[in-house]
C-alpha positions, -999 to 999 in steps of 0.1 A, spaced: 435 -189 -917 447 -154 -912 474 -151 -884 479 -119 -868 513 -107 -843 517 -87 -822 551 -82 -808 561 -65 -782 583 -39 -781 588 -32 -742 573 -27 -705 565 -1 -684 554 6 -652 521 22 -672 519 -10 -699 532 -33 -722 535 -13 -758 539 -35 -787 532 -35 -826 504 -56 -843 512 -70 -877 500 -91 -909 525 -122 -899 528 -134 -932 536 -102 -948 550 -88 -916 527 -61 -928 522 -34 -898 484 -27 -889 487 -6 -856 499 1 -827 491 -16 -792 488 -12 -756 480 -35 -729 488 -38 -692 522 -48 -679 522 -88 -670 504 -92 -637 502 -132 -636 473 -131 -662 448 -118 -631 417 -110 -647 413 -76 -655 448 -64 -637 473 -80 -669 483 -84 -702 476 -114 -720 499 -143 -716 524 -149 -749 514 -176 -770 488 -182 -796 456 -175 -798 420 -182 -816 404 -147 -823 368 -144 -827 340 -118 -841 311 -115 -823 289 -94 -804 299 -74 -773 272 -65 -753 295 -36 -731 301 -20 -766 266 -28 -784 286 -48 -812 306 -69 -832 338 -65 -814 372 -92 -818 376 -112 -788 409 -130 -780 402 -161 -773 423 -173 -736 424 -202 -711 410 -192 -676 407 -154 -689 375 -141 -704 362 -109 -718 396 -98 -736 386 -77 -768 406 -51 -792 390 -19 -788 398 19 -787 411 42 -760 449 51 -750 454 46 -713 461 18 -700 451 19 -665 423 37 -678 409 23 -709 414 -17 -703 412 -42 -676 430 -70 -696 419 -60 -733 439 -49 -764 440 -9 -770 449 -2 -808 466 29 -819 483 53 -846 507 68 -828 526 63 -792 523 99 -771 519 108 -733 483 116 -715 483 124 -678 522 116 -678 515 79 -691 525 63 -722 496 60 -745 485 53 -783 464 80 -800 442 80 -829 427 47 -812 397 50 -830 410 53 -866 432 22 -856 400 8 -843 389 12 -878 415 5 -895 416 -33 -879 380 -36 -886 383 -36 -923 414 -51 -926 400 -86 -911 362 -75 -928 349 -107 -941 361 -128 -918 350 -148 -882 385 -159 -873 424 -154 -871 450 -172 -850 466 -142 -832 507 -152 -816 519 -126 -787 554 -126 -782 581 -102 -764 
């Protein structure tokens, strides 16, 4: 099975930043942005470190296939575009190109060609194990 990381780099007051990478081939796929650790409260945190079952199917907010992470007592947490935290997630996975500032917050850009980029890296498949640490 595929195993994904991502590990994070540090946290902020406006999210937890980290890297997400091929773990076998430590092999750098994009960028990521979550919220800082709240407890693991629905929609207010990031998710928990650990590991994780990842799973394709379809999202009926987005209208598609989307990769859900797959967390105890949590629900709902996908990888998806957008670049501000406190705007663009409650609890899910932002991918990114590049780390930059929008309304004087830490953000990724290029979300979407990360987005993208993810998509066909894991094309084929239904499943990866995903491990979150700091």
């Amino acid at each position: 099975m595929k195993i994904l990381r991502i590990r994070r780099l540090w946290a902020r007051e406006d999210g937890s930043f980290g890297i997400l990478e091929d773990y076998d081939r430590k092999f750098p796929i994009a960028l990521t942005a979550e919220l800082k650790w709240k407890n693991n409260e629905k929609n207010f945190s990031c998710v928990p470190t650990g590991e994780y079952d990842c799973v394709y199917e379809p999202s009926f907010r987005f209208g598609r296939n989307m990769w859900r992470v797959v967390v105890p007592n949590r629900e709902g947490i996908l990888f998806h575009s957008g670049n501000c935290v406190e705007i663009d997630s409650r609890g899910c996975i932002l991918l990114g190109m590049q780390w930059g500032v929008l309304q004087d917050k830490l953000a990724v850009l290029h979300s979407r060609i990360a987005l993208d980029y993810f998509n066909n890296y894991l094309k084929g498949l239904e499943k990866f194990r995903l491990i979150i640490d700091n």
